[in-house]
C-alpha positions in Angstrom: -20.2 -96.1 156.6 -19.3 -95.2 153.0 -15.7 -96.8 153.4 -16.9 -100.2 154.7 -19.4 -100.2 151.9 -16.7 -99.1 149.3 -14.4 -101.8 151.1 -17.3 -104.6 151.2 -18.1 -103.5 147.4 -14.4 -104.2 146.1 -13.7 -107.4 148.6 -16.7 -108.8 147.0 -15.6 -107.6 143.5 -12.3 -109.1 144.1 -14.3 -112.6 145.4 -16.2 -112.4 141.9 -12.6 -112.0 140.1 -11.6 -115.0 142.3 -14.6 -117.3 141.3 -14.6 -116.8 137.7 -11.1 -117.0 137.3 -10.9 -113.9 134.4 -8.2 -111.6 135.8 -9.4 -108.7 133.7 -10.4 -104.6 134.0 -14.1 -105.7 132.6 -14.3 -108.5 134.6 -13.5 -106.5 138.0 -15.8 -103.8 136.9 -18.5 -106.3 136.3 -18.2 -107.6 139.2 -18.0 -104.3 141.0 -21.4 -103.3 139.7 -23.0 -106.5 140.6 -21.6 -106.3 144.2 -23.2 -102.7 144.3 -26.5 -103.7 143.1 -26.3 -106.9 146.4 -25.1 -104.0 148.7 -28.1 -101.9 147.7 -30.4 -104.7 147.7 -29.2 -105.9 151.4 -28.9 -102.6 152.8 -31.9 -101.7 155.0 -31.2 -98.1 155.4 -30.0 -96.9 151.8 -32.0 -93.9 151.4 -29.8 -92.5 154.6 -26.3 -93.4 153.1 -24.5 -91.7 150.6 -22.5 -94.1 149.2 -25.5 -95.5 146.9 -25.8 -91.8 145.9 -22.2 -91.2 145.3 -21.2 -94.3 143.5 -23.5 -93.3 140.5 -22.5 -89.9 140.5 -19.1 -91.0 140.0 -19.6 -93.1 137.3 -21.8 -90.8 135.4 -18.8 -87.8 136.0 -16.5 -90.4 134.6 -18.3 -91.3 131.5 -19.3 -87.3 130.5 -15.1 -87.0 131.3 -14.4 -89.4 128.5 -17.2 -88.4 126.2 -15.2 -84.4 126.5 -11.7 -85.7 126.2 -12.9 -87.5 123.0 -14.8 -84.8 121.6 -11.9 -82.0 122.2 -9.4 -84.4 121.2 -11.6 -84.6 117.7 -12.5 -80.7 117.7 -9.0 -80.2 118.2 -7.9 -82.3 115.2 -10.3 -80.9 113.2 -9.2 -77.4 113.7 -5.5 -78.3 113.2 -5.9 -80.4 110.0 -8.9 -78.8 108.1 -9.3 -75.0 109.3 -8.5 -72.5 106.3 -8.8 -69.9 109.3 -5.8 -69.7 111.7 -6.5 -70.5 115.4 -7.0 -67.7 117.8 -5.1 -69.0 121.3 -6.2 -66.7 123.9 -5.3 -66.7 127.4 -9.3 -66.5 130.0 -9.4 -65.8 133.5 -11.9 -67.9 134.3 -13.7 -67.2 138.1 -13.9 -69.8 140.1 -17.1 -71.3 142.2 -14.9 -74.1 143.5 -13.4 -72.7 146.6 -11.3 -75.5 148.5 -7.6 -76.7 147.2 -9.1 -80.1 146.8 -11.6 -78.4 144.0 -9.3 -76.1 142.7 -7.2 -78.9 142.1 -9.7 -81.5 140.2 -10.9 -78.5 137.9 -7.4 -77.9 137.2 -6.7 -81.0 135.7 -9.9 -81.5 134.5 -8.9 -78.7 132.2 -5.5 -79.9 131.7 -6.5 -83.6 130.5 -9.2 -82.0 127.9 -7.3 -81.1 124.3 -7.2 -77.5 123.9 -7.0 -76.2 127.4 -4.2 -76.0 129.9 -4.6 -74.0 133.2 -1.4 -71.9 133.5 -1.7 -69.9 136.7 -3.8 -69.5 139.5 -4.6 -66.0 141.1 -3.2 -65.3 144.1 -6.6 -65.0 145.8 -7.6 -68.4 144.4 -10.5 -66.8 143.2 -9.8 -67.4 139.4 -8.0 -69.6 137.0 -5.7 -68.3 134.2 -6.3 -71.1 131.3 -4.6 -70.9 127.7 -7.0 -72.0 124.9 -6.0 -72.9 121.6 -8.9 -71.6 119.8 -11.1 -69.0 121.5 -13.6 -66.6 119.1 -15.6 -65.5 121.7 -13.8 -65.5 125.5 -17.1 -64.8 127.5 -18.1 -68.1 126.0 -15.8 -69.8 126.5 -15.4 -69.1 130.1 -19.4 -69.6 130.4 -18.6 -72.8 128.9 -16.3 -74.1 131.0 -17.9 -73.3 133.7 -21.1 -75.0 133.5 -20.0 -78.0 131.4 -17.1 -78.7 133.3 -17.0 -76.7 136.6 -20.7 -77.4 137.5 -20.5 -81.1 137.3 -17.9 -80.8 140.0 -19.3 -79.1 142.4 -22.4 -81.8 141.9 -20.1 -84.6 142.4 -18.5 -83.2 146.0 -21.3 -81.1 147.2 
């Protein structure tokens, strides 16, 4: 059901594209949300399916992933240009709630995309990420950080 919904939400995205004749990214998101908002209008059992569940979930993860690229991308500028105190890299082994490949995977790149953290080894168990930080003062923090700013929100999108 959610793939004929996702389907039936971008044909009729794509029909909105068609009709106003703007082939642009806005447009087709536009579009996209106004086709969601029929779907969930016309759909008689909505509470049942998850797609009108999912959909906003999605968008809301995407907006809090720009909002923390943006702000690490800032703190990390900051630090580099305007820090009399020299940055403290440190290497965290950071325990993992995610369990499957699929989970592993999005956390690890979640990590990678944000500015002062790449994810350099996983343990053999897959019970823990190895990540390199670029300024760390306090490492139990930092792990706690990560893992319910970033690690959290993922297991509430695909749980």
């Amino acid at each position: 059901m959610i793939k004929a919904l996702l389907l039936a939400n971008i044909l009729l995205a794509t029909i909105w594209v068609l009709a106003t004749g703007t082939l642009t990214q806005e447009n087709f998101v536009f579009g996209f949300l106004i086709s969601f908002g029929i779907l969930w209008i016309i759909s008689p059992d909505r509470r049942k399916n998850n797609y009108f569940t999912i959909v906003p979930k999605l968008i809301s993860f995407s907006v809090f992933v720009l909002y923390q690229i943006i702000k690490s991308n800032i703190q990390t500028l900051i630090e580099s240009l305007y820090s009399k105190s020299k940055l403290s890299p440190a290497i965290l082994k950071v325990p993992l709630s995610v369990k499957t490949d699929g989970e592993i995977t999005f956390f690890s790149h979640l990590l990678n995309i944000t500015p002062g953290t790449l994810v350099i080894d996983i343990s053999d168990d897959k019970k823990a990420l190895f990540v390199h930080v670029v300024h760390c003062d306090d490492k139990e923090a930092y792990v706690k950080q990560l893992k319910e700013v970033f690690e959290k929100r993922i297991l509430d999108l695909v749980r």
